[in-house]
C-alpha positions, 0 to 999 in steps of 0.5 A: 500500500503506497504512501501518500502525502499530500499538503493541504492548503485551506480551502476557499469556503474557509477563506470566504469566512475571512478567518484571519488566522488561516489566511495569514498561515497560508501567507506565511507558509507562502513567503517562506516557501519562496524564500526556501526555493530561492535559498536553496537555488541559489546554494545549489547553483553556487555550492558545486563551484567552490573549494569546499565542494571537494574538501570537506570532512565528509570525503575524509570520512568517505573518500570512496564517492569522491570521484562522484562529487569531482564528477562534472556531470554530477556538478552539473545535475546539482546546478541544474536541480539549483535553476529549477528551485529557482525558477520554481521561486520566480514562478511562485513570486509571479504567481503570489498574488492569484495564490493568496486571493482566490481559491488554492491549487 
């Protein structure tokens, strides 16, 4: 039997009684969503690129995947999960407005 998780957001008839305290959750929940995706883009993209990517105390530890983390293909599979977080940032901030009126998606 396969596991589901699903995130809820309040729904429109709780949003139509003006209950400030889920509206202002869903805001937050929001905010820090966006704020997540572009850190955490930002770090990917940035992350692979710098010394500490290949001397680090976990490759001391383990130094049988270090030809996988100096792999440039690997490199680049985390920059391109980094873009994605961030487009998915920019998506959210354009779509910031329509998200906190109307009804969730």
């Amino acid at each position: 039997m396969p596991l589901r998780i699903a995130l809820q957001f309040p729904s429109s008839a709780s949003q139509d009684k003006g209950d400030p305290h889920i509206r202002r959750g869903a805001l937050v929940f929001r905010i820090l969503y966006i704020f997540f995706s572009l850190g955490f883009g930002v770090l990917l993209v940035s992350l692979p690129w710098q010394s500490f990517w290949e001397n680090n105390s976990l490759l001391y530890h383990y130094p049988r995947i270090r030809p996988l983390i100096a792999n440039a293909y690997f490199k680049g599979a985390v920059l391109g999960l980094g873009i994605a977080d961030i487009i998915i940032g920019i998506y959210e901030i354009a779509h910031f407005k329509q998200a906190t009126k109307g009804s969730p998606r």
